[in-house]
C-alpha positions, 0 to 999 in steps of 0.5 A, a space after each residue: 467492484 472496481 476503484 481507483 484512487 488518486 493522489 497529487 502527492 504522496 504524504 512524506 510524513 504522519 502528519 502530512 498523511 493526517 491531512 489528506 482527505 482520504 485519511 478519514 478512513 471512512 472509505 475502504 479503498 481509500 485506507 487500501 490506498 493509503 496503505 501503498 502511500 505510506 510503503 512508499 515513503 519507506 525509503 525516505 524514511 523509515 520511521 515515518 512509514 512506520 508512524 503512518 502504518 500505525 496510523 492506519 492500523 489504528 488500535 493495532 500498531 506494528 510489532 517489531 517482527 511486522 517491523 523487521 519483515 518491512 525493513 527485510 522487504 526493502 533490502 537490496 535496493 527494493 524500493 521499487 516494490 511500493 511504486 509498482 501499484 501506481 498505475 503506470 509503473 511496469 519493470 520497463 520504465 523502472 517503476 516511474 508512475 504516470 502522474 496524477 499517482 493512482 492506486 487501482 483495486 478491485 474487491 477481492 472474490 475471496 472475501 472474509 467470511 466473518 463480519 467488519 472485515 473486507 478484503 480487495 486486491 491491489 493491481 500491480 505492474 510488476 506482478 501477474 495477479 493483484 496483491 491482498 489487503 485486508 482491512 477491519 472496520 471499527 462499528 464506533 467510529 466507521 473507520 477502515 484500519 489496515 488488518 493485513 497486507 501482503 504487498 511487499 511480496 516479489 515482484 519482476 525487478 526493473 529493466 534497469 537492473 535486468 541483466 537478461 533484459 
């Protein structure tokens, strides 16, 4: 199956983050979703992407080697990475994504065999296959939390900064 999830937004803080509806983690797709908002801010700020990552992973938060591995993502000017997954953002318009910002996903065929976990594959501009997220419900509650996510993986870098463009 596939989704699609739109926001008029995107949260530049936790608490921003915590007031979007979709933050109930109640709907996979939307905790995927939420996932590409909070890499998004990283640029912005770093700690608040992090508090947001933690927030979405529930009991599990960001080690510092999961830290560090975020931190050396984004070196070299890569802030364009997170952008690619809204629909819209391609290498030739420098990852600018059309508005409303929409994040598409599909279920993964390579799902997790074991129970409480569901794995989806994010679409992405700069990429010829969707990237894996995959997520952990707690039976509790019904929330979705961020297991793992392999989204800050290279991808084409913009035309802009293309020299064989």
């Amino acid at each position: 199956m596939e989704y699609a999830v739109t926001f008029s937004a995107l949260p530049r803080t936790l608490a921003e983050l915590k007031a979007m509806p979709e933050a109930s983690l109640h709907k996979p797709e939307e905790t995927v979703a939420l996932t590409v908002a909070a890499l998004a801010a990283y640029p912005e700020s770093r700690d608040e992407c992090y508090a947001m990552l933690d927030y979405l992973r529930g009991p599990r938060p960001l080690s510092p080697m999961e830290k560090q591995f975020i931190r050396d993502r984004f070196m070299d000017g890569k802030d364009y990475i997170p952008r690619s997954y809204f629909a819209g953002a391609t290498p030739d318009n420098d990852y600018k994504p059309t508005l409303p910002l929409t994040v598409r996903l599909k279920d993964s065929a390579s799902q997790i065999a074991e129970a409480g976990y569901k794995k989806f594959d994010v679409f992405c501009g700069g990429a010829d296959s969707p990237r894996p997220v995959t997520l952990r419900t707690k039976p509790s509650t019904g929330e979705w939390f961020l297991w793992e996510q392999n989204l800050l993986v290279g991808i084409k870098i913009p035309k802009s900064s293309d020299p064989w463009a």
